[in-house]
N, C-alpha and C positions, 0 to 999 in steps of 0.2 A: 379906145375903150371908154363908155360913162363908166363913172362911179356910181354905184348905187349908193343910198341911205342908208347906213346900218337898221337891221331890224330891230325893237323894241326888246328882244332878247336880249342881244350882247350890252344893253344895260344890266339885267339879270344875272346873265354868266360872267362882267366884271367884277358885279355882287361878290356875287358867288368863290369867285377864284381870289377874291381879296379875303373873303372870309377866311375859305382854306390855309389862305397864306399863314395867317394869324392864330388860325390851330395850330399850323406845322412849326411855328417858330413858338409856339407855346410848349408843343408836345417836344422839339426839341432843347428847350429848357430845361423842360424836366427831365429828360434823359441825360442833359449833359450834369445838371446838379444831381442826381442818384448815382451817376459813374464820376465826380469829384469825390462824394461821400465814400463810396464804396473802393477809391483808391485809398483815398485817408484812412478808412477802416484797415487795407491791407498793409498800409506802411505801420499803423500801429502793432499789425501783426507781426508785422518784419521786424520792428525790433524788438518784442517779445521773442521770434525764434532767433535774432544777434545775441542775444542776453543770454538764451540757453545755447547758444555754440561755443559762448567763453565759459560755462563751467559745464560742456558736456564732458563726459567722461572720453578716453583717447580712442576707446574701441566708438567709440558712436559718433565721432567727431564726421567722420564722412557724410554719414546721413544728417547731421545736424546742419553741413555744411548744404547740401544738397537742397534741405528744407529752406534754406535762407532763400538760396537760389532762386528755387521755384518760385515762393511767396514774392522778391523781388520784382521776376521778370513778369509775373501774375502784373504786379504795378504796373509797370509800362506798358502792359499791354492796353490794361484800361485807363491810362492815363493819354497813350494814343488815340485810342477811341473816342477820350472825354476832347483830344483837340480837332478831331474830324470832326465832333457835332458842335467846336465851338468856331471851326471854319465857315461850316453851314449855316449856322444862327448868322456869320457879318455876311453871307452870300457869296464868297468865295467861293468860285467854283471847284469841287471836291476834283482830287488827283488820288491818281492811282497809289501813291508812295505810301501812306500812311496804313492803307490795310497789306500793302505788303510786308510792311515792318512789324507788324502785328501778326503778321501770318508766319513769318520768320522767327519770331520771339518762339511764338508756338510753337514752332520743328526744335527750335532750341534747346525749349522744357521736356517737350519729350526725347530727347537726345539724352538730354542729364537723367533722367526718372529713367531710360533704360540702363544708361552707364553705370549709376549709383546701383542697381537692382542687382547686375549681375557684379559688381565688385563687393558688393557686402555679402555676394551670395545666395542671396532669397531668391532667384530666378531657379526653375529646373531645368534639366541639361533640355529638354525639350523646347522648354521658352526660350531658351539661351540661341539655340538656332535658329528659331523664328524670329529672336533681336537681333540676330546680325543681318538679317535678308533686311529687316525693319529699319536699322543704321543706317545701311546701302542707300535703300529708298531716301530716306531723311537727309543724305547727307546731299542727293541728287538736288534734291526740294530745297536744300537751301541756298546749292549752286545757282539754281535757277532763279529763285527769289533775290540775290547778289546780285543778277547779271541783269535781270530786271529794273530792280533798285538802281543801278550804275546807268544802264540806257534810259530809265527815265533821267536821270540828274544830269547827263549829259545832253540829252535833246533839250533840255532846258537852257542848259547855258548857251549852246548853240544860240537858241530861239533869240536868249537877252544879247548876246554879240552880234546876230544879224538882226533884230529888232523886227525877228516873225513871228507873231503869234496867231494862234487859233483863234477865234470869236466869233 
């Protein structure tokens, strides 16, 4: 087979996809410093609702605790996020782990936000069985997210003990 010459374009379109390049590592800049901010914003939150869990009162202590919670895992969620976009910013190519642990966090809060609801009682006996069919689901979701998480981390070390990797 000749080679041909490259045509006069693919000077253009390496233009081009260089430019891009340099949006997308700008545009992800700025998304990873607004989701650092906006963790720091909720860790200051978090200890604003710590502060009110030690002099909540004993009736309200559950829901105080719950708010910690939430507000907490709320952090790492986007704390995880902020190190997927800072995986991408060095070119690392992105792995599945890090939104399943963020998806996990998620089933989590809402696990607590039903548990707390129907133990303080603000749920009606209506909601209340529509949260256990809901628990069920959730609690499959994060079997599954577990079993995930575990098979990725395993095919990995596999990969580094037999020195296989994808590329």
């Amino acid at each position: 087979m000749s080679e041909r010459t490259p045509p006069r374009e693919s000077r253009l379109q390496r233009l081009g996809v260089r430019y891009l390049r340099v949006v997308e590592r700008i545009i992800f800049f700025i998304i990873g410093a607004m989701l650092f901010a906006a963790a720091f914003a909720l860790l200051l939150r978090a200890l604003v609702v710590l502060w009110a869990l030690f002099w909540s009162p004993g009736s309200q202590i559950m829901e105080s605790g719950a708010a910690f919670l939430d507000v907490v895992l709320l952090v790492l969620m986007v704390v995880e996020l902020a190190y997927t976009v800072v995986l991408s910013l060095r070119g690392v190519v992105l792995s599945a782990e890090p939104f399943l642990i963020v998806g996990l966090i998620a089933v989590i809060r809402r696990i607590l936000v039903i548990t707390v609801g129907e133990h303080t009682g603000k749920m009606s006996s209506e909601l209340s069985g529509n949260s256990s069919i809901e628990l069920a689901i959730l609690t499959g979701v994060v079997l599954a997210f577990v079993v995930s998480i575990t098979m990725l981390r395993s095919r990995t070390r596999t990969e580094d003990l037999t020195g296989i990797h994808d590329e």
